[in-house]
C-alpha positions in Angstrom: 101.2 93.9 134.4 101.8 93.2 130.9 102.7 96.1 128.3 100.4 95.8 125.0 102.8 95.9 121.8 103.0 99.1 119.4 101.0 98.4 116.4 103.1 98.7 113.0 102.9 101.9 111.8 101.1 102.0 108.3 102.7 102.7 105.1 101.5 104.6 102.5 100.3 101.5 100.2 98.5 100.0 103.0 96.7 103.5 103.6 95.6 103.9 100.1 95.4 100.8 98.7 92.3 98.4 98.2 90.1 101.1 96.9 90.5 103.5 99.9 92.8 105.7 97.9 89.8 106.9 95.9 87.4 107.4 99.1 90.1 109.1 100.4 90.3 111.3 97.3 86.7 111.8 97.3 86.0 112.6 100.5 88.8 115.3 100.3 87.4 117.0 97.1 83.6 116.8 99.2 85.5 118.5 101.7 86.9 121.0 99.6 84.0 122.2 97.6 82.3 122.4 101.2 85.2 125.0 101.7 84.9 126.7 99.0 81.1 127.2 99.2 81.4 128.7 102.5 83.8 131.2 101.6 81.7 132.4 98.3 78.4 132.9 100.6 80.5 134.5 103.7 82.0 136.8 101.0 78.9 137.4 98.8 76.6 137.9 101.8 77.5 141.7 103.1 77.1 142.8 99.9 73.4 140.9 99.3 72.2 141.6 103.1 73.5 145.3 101.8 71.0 145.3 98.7 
């Protein structure tokens, strides 16, 4: 039985680099105004289900 060789483990330039560094980015900030939106309504909505 043969044993399949670790892939290299990525660096950061390989990660990031050729363009993915700004998906990346994106993605996170979509991700984060996501976040945030859902914490404004869970927080705004006793007080408008109140009203």
């Amino acid at each position: 039985m043969a044993v399949a060789p670790k892939p290299a483990a990525m660096g950061w330039r390989e990660l990031l680099g050729a363009g993915r560094g700004r998906l990346t980015v994106g993605i996170l900030l979509v991700e984060f105004v996501a976040a945030v939106q859902s914490s404004v309504v869970a927080s705004i909505m006793p007080a408008v289900a109140h009203d």
